[in-house]
C-alpha positions in Angstrom: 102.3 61.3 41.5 99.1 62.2 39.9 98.0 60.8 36.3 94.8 61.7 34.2 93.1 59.2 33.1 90.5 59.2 29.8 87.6 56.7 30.1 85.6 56.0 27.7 82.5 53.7 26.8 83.6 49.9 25.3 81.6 49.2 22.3 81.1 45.9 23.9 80.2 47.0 27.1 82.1 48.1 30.5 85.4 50.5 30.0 88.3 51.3 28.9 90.8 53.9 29.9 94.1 55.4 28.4 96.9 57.3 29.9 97.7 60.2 27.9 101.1 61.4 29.6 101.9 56.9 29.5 102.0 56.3 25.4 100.5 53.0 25.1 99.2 52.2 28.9 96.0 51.5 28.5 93.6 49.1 30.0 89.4 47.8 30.5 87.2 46.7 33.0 83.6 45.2 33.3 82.6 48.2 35.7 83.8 51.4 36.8 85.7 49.4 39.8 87.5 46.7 38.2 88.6 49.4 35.3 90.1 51.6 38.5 92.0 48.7 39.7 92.9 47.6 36.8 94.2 51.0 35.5 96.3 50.9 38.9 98.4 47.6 37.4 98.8 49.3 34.1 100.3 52.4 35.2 102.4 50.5 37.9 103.4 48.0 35.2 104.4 51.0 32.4 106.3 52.5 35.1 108.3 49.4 35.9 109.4 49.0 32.2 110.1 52.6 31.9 112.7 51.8 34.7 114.2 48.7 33.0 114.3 50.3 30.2 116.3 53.2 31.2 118.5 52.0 33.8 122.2 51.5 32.9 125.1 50.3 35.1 125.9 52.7 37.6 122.8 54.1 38.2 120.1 53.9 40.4 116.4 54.1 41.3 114.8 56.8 43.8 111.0 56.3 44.5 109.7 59.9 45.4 106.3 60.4 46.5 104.9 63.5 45.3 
């Protein structure tokens, strides 16, 4: 799966980056590296509560790499 990401400058210095097809994952980082990994945990974390949230009994979860 590929995501855009939108960086932008932080006021008070290093990053911050939102998701725009994720409503509300966003994330920061000191330097362009620490914001990529840390954008990587945010999008892996909103897609593991997107799965909680929508699982019900008798269903299941496929992982599809696209």
């Amino acid at each position: 799966m590929k995501l855009k990401a939108i960086i932008h400058d932080a006021e008070e210095g290093g990053f911050w980056a939102e998701v725009p097809a994720l409503p509300g994952c966003v994330t920061q980082g000191e330097s362009l590296a620490e914001l990529k990994a840390n954008l990587h945990e945010a999008i892996e974390g909103w897609l593991l509560a997107a799965e909680d949230d929508e699982i019900g009994s008798g269903e299941h979860v496929l992982e599809v790499a696209v």
